[in-house]
Every structure is written in C-alpha cells, then in structure tokens.
C-alpha positions in Angstrom: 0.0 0.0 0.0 2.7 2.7 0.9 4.2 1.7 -2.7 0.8 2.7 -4.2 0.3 5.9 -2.5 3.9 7.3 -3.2 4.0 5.7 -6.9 1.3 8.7 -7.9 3.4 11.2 -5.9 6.2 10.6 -7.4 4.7 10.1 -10.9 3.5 13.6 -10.6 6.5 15.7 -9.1 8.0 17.9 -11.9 11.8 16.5 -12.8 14.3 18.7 -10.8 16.8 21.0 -12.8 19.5 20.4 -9.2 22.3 17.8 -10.5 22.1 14.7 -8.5 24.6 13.8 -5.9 25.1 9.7 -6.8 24.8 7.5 -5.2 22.0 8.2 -3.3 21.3 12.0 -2.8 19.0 13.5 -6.0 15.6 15.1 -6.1 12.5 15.1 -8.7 10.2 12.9 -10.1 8.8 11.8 -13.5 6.9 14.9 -14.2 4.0 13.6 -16.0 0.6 14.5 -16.4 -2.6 13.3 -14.4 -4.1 11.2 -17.4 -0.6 9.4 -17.8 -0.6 8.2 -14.3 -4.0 7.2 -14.5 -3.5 5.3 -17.8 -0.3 3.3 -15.7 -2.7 2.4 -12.6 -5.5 1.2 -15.3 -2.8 -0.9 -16.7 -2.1 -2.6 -13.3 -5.8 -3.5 -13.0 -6.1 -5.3 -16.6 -2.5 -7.1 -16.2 -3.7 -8.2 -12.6 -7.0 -10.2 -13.7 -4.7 -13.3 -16.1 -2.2 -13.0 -13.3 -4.4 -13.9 -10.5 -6.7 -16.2 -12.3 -3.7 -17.9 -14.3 -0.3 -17.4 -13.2 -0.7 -17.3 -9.5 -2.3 -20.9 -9.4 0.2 -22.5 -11.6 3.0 -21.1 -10.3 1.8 -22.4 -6.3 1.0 -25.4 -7.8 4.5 -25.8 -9.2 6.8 -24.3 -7.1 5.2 -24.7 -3.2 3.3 -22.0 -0.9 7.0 -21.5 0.9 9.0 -21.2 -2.4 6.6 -19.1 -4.1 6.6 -16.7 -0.9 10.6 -16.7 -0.4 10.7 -15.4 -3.4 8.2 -12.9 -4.0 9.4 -11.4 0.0 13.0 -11.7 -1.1 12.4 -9.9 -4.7 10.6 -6.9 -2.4 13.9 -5.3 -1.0 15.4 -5.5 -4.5 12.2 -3.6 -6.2 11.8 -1.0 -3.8 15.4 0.1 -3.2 15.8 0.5 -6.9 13.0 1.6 -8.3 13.4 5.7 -7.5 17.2 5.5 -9.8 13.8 5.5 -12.5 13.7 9.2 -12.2 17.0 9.7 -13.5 17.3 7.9 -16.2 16.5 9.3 -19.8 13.5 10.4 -21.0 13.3 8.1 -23.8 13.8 4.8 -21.9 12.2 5.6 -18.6 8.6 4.6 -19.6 9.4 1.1 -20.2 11.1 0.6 -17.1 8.8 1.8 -15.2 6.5 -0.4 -16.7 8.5 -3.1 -16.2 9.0 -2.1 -12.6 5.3 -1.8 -12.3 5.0 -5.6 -13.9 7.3 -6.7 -11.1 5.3 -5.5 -8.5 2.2 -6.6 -8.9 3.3 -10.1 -9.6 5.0 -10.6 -7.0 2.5 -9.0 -4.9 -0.3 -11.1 -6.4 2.0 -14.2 -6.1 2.7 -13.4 -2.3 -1.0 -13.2 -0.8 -2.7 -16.5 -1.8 1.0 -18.4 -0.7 1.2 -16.3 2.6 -3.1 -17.1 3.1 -1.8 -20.9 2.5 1.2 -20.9 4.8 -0.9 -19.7 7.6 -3.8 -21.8 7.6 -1.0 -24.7 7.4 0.6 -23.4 10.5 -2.8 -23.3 12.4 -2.4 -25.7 15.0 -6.3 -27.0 14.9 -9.3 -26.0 12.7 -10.6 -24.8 15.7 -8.4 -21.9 15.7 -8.3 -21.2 12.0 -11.1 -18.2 12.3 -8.8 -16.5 15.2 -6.1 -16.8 13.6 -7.2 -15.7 9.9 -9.1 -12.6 11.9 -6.3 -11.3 13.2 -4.1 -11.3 10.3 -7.0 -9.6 8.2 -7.2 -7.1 10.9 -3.4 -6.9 11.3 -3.2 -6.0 7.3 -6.3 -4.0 7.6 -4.2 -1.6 10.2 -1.0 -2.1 8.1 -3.0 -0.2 5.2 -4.9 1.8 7.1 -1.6 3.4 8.7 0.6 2.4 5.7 0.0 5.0 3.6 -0.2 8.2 6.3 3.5 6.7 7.6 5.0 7.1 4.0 3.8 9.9 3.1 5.7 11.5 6.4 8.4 9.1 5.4 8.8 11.2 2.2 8.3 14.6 3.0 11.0 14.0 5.5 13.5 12.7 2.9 12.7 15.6 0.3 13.7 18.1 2.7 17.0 16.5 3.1 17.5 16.1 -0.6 16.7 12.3 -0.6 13.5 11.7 -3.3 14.3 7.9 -3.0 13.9 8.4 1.4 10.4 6.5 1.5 11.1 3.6 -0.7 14.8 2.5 0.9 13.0 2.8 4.0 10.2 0.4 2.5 13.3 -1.9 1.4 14.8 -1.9 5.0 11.3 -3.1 6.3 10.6 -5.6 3.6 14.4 -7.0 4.3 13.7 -8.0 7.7 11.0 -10.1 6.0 12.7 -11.3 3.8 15.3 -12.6 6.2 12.7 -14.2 8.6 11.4 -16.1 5.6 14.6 -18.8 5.3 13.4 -19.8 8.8 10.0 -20.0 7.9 9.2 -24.4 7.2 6.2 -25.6 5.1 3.7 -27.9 7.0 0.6 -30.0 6.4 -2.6 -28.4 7.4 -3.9 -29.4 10.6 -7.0 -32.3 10.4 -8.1 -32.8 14.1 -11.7 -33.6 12.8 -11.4 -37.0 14.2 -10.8 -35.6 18.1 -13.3 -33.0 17.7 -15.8 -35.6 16.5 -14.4 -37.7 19.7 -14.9 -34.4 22.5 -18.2 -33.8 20.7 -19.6 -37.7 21.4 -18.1 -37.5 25.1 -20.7 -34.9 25.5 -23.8 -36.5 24.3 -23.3 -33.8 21.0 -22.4 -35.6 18.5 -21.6 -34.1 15.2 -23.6 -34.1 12.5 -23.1 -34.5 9.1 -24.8 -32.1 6.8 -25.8 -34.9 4.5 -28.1 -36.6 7.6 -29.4 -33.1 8.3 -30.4 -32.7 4.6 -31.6 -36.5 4.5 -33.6 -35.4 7.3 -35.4 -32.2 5.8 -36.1 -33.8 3.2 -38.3 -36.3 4.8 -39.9 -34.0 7.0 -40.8 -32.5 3.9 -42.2 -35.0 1.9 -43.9 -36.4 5.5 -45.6 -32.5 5.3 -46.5 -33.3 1.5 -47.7 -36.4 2.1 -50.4 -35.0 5.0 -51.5 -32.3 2.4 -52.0 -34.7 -0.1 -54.5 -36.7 2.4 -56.1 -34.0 3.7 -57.4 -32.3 0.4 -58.4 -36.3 -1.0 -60.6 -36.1 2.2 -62.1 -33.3 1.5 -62.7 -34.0 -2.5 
C-alpha cells in the first residue's frame, strides 16, 4: 500500500533541474501529467485479472506456498530500493522501465497473498483456531494499510527536505528485508486435520456431530412427510 500511495506522488512531481549527488542524494520525479498516471494504474488492474486467475495458481501449484513466498518477499527489497534510480534515467527509456517495474510488483504482490493465506492456515495448529487466527491477520493488514499510507507519506516529506526523493522507498526496502530474512526460517507444513478428536470431544458430551448430509436426509423427509399429510387432507375433502 505505501508503494501505491507514493508511486502517484512521485509520478506527478516535476523533474528537478538540481544535478544529482550519486549515489543516493538527488531530487525530482517523473513529471508527467494526471491522465498518464492514471493510464499506468489502469494498466495494473487489466494485467492483474490473467495473473491472479492464471499465473498465481500455476506457479503455487509448481513451485510450493513456501518457495513461491521466499521469493516474492525476497524480490521486495530488490524492487523498492531501486525503483526511484527510475527518475533519473532518460526520458526516452524511462517509460518502459517503469512499466516493467510496475509488472514486477504486482506479480510478486499477487503471487505473495494466496501463498502467505496458505502458509498460515497450514501453520494453524487445529481448525478450531483457524477463524482466530485468519481474523487477526485480516485485521493486522487492515491496520497495516490503514496506517501504511499516512507513515509514507511523512516518510517522504522527510526525505525531500534532506535532498533524498528515494527516502520513503529505501525505508520500504529496510522493512521488507527483515521479511525477507525471517522467511529462510520459515518451514512448510501440512494443514492441521483434528476432525477426528473434535468428533471424539463432541460424542463425550452426548453432541455428537452431525453431518450435513443426515441433516439434509432429514429435511427432506420431513418435507415430503408435510407433502404427504397435504395430499391426504385435500383427498378427504374431494
């Protein structure tokens, strides 16, 4: 999220005429105009749909939940510590890379949430958890974009008035390292199926679980039971 809310800041902010101090002091943006940016965003919108749909499935399906996360997290460092050395290069060759650059992150970002949703409901320890634990990580990303944003945004303003444009996204490439880091410890395991001990607690106390096919098995002859009363009453009264 703090990618997408400086992307259009940046895409905005008029190129600076002040000579850039290499390697990592230089000001400026891309300069271009609202209905170019907005043409760019469109584009990660229609190249998202085939990649979600498509890629994303075959890819997890290939390479593992773990291996497909590892790295997408590891490639996240890379992308956001070079992507503002964009605004410096040529005019003729810098909306291609940023293209490309835009490519790379949404992959990788459509890649990383279905294999990070799969790793976690693995790690659950019981079923019985799942729904606590996939509640707080929705409300732990929910906060991360809620605050995400407003952080980077400070992030930046802070960098520009020390002469650093590319402040916010090498700070996003610090945070996304330590991820990236903790993921070589991270270990892929088999979902949890304690359905046989909860059926077991559940017949301990007189509850025994039911399966949906003998609740519908048992509609269904209440119903036709009801049907079958109708259909006496009104031969009765004929």
């Amino acid at each position: 999220m703090s990618f997408e809310q400086l992307f259009p800041v940046v895409s905005s902010t008029p190129v600076s005429s002040i000579p850039p101090s290499l390697p990592f002091k230089f000001l400026g943006g891309f300069g271009w105009p609202t209905k170019m940016i907005g043409a760019l965003l469109s584009m990660q919108g229609f190249y998202s749909l085939p990649t979600q749909f498509f890629f994303a499935p075959y890819l997890t399906n290939r390479m593992g939940s773990l291996l497909t996360w590892r790295i997408c997290v590891v490639s996240f460092p890379l992308l956001y510590f070079l992507f503002p050395y964009t605004t410096l290069l040529p005019g003729s060759v810098k909306l291609p890379i940023v293209c490309f650059f835009l490519i790379w992150k949404v992959t990788v970002g459509i890649l990383a949430y279905p294999a990070n949703a799969i790793l976690l409901t693995n790690a659950a320890p019981s079923t019985l958890v799942l729904g606590t634990i996939n509640g707080l990580a929705a409300s732990t990303a929910s906060l991360a974009r809620a605050f995400g944003p407003t952080i980077s945004g400070w992030v930046h303003s802070i960098g520009l008035d020390m002469g650093y444009a590319g402040f916010a996204f090498w700070t996003l490439a610090v945070v996304a390292s330590i991820g990236a880091v903790q993921s070589f410890w991270m270990e892929e395991v088999e979902g949890s199926d304690d359905l046989p001990e909860i059926l077991n607690e559940e017949a301990a106390l007189n509850e025994p679980y039911v399966e949906p096919h003998t609740v519908q098995v048992a509609l269904n002859d209440i119903r036709n039971e009801l049907l079958g009363e109708a259909e006496d009453d009104r031969s009765h009264q004929s």
